[in-house]
Structure formats: structure tokens, C-alpha cells
N, C-alpha and C positions, 0 to 999 in steps of 0.2 A: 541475585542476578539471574540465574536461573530459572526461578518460578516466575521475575515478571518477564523475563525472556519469550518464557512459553505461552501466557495468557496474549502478550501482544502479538507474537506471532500468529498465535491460530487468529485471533478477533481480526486483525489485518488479510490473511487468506480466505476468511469468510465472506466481506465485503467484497476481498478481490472478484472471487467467483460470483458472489450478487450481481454486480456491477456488469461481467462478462455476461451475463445471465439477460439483465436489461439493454445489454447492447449486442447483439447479435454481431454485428458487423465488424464490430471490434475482436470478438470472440473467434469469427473465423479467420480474422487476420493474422492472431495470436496461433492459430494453430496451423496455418499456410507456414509462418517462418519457422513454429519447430519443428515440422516434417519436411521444410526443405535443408534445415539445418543440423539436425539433429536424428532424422529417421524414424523409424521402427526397430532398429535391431537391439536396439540398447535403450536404457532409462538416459533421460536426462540429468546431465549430473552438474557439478561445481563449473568444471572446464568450460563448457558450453554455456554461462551465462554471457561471457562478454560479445558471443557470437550470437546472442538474441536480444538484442535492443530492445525491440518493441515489447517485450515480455518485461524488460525493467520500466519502461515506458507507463506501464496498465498498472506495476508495484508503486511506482512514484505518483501515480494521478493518483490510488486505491490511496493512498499516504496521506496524501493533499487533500483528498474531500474527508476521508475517515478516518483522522491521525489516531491511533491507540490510546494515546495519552491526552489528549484536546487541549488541557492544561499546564500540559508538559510538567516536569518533578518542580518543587517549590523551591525558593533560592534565599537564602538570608544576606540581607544587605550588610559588607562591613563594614561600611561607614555612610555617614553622610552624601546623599550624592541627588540631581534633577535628571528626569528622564519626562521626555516629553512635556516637557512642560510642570511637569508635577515635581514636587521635593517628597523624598523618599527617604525615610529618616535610618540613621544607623539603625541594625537590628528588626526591621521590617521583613516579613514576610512576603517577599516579592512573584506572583504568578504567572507567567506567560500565555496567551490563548493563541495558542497556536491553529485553533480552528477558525476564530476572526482574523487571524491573519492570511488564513487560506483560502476563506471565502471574501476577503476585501475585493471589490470591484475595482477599487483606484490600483489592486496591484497585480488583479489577474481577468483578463480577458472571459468574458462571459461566467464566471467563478465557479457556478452552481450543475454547471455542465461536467460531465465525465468527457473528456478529451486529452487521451496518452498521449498523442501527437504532441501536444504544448511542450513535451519532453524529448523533444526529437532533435532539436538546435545540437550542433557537435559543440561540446567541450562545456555544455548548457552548465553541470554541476561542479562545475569547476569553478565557477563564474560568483566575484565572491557578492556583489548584488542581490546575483539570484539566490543563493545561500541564503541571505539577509530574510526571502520572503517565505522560502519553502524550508520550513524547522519541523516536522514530524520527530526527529532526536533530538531537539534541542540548537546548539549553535556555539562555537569558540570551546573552549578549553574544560567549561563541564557539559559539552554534550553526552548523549548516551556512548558508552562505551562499547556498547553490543548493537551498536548500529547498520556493522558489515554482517555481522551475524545474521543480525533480522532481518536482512535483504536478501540475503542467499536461502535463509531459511522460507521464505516464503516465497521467493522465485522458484527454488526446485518445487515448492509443491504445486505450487498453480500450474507450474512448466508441467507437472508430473502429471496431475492430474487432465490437462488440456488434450496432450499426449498421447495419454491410452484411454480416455472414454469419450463417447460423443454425450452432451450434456442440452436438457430442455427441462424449462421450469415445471411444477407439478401443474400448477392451473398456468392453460396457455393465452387466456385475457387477461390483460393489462399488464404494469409494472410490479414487480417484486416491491415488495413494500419494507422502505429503510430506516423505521425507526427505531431508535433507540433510547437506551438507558440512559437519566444523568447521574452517571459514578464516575469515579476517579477514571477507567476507564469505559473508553466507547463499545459500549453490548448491543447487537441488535435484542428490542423488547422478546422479537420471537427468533428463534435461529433459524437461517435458514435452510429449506429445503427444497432439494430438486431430483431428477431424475439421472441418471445416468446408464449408459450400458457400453461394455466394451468396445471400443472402434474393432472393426474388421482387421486392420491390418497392425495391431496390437497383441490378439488372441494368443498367437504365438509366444509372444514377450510376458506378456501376461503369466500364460500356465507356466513358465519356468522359475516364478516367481517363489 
């Protein structure tokens, strides 16, 4: 649980900051709410996530276009049973594509678009419909069990990182380039890279480090 903990976490925080990377605008929004919410004088920690929405907002879209697992973990059928249309015999090996389901046009608004907003409706993940369409862990009773984990886990770092450095891609023409590996999990082909240098009013938080 652990080791795929850790590969999904980082390959999701990777993206996350791609993403913030190709969209400026989003990226300086994300950092208006944690310096008005959060400061300078301290890291970002656990407490302070329910007080930054919009930073879970940029985790739940990063989820939605780049789920870790694209195919979510595999399921054996115990018995006879139709799903969609299809008969799915006891003992089948049953897969979910949890990334055609993310990118369905009949179930999401412009699909193919990085927009955190779409996550911003109050009570939006409670909502068991919308569960139904946005599965990055999975869904019902074997979802991922490390699912609160992976959230916090990679909200403080994006938080963390957003934070205490100002960030611009290496080449400043065009779009960060998103492709990837087809494996069990979602790899960018090339990792990404970028630039970063301390924010001004970090230095301080920073050296005590």
C-alpha cells in the first residue's frame, strides 16, 4: 500500500504543477488563496486544507484529466451478472477506464480542458451522481483505501511548493508537452521540468528550514 501510495502521489503532484505551469492564471489564483489564507510565516500544513478549496479544486481536475491509475485496480466478477448491456460471465476479469470516463463529453463539459472551477459547486463531492463520474480511487466499498491519504498527500506539496517559490517553465514558447506512458500507471514520457526561485517573502521561512 505504501509503494503504490508513493508512485501515485508523486506522478499526480507532477501533473498537478504541469498543469499550473500551462495555465498561469489558474496558478496565480492558487497562490492569492494561500497567502491570503495561509501566509508566510508557517508551511502549509494538514489543518489548512479545508480552508483552501481552490487548491483541492486544481487536485480534483489534476485527478480527472491524469488519474494515476487510468484503469483503476482490476476486479473479478463473483458471479454472473450484465453491465451495460454486456453479460460478464462469473470469474472475468473486469477493468474500469476510469480516464474515458473522464474525458466523456456526454458527462463533462468541454472534457479535455484543465478547469478547477467545475469543482467549486458546494457539497459537489458528496453528490452521489457525481461520484458515479469522477472515480480517480475507484467507487463503493472496494475503492482505494488510501484515497484521503493521497489527497492530503499531494495538496500539501502542491500547497508547499506554490507557497514558497515563484515557478516558470524552462522554455517560455508554447505548452509544456503531456505525454505519456501506456503502463499500469500514468508517467509523463519525459518528466517534468521547470524553473523555480524562492518568493521574496518566503526567504525567511525557507532558511529556518
Amino acid at each position: 500500500m505504501l509503494t503504490a501510495g508513493r508512485e501515485t502521489s508523486t506522478l499526480t503532484t507532477e501533473w498537478a504543477m504541469l498543469l499550473l505551469l500551462n495555465h498561469p492564471k489558474a496558478l496565480q489564483k492558487l497562490r492569492t488563496e494561500i497567502d491570503n489564507s495561509v501566509g508566510h510565516g508557517r508551511l502549509v500544513d494538514e489543518s489548512d486544507i479545508p480552508k483552501l478549496p481552490y487548491l483541492r479544486c486544481v487536485v480534483n481536475e489534476t485527478l480527472r484529466l491524469y488519474p494515476a491509475a487510468p484503469l483503476l485496480i482490476p476486479h473479478h466478477a463473483s458471479e454472473d451478472c450484465r453491465v451495460g448491456g454486456y453479460d460478464i460471465p462469473k470469474g472475468t476479469i473486469v477493468l474500469a477506464n476510469a480516464w474515458a470516463v473522464h474525458r466523456d463529453p456526454k458527462l463533462w463539459e468541454e472534457p479535455e480542458k484543465f478547469m478547477p472551477e467545475r469543482f467549486e459547486a458546494k457539497g459537489l463531492m458528496d453528490n452521489e451522481e457525481f461520484n458515479s463520474k469522477f472515480l480517480p480511487f475507484g467507487i463503493g466499498r472496494r475503492a482505494c483505501p488510501g484515497a484521503n491519504l493521497g489527497i492530503r498527500s499531494v495538496s500539501l506539496a502542491v500547497g508547499t511548493f506554490i507557497q514558497c517559490f515563484d515557478w516558470d517553465k524552462v522554455e517560455q514558447d508554447g505548452q509544456l508537452d503531456t505525454d505519456f506512458t501506456n503502463r499500469v500507471t500514468m508517467k509523463k514520457v519525459n518528466h517534468l521540468e521547470a524553473l523555480c526561485v524562492p518568493r521574496q517573502e518566503s526567504i525567511q521561512l525557507l532558511s529556518q528550514l
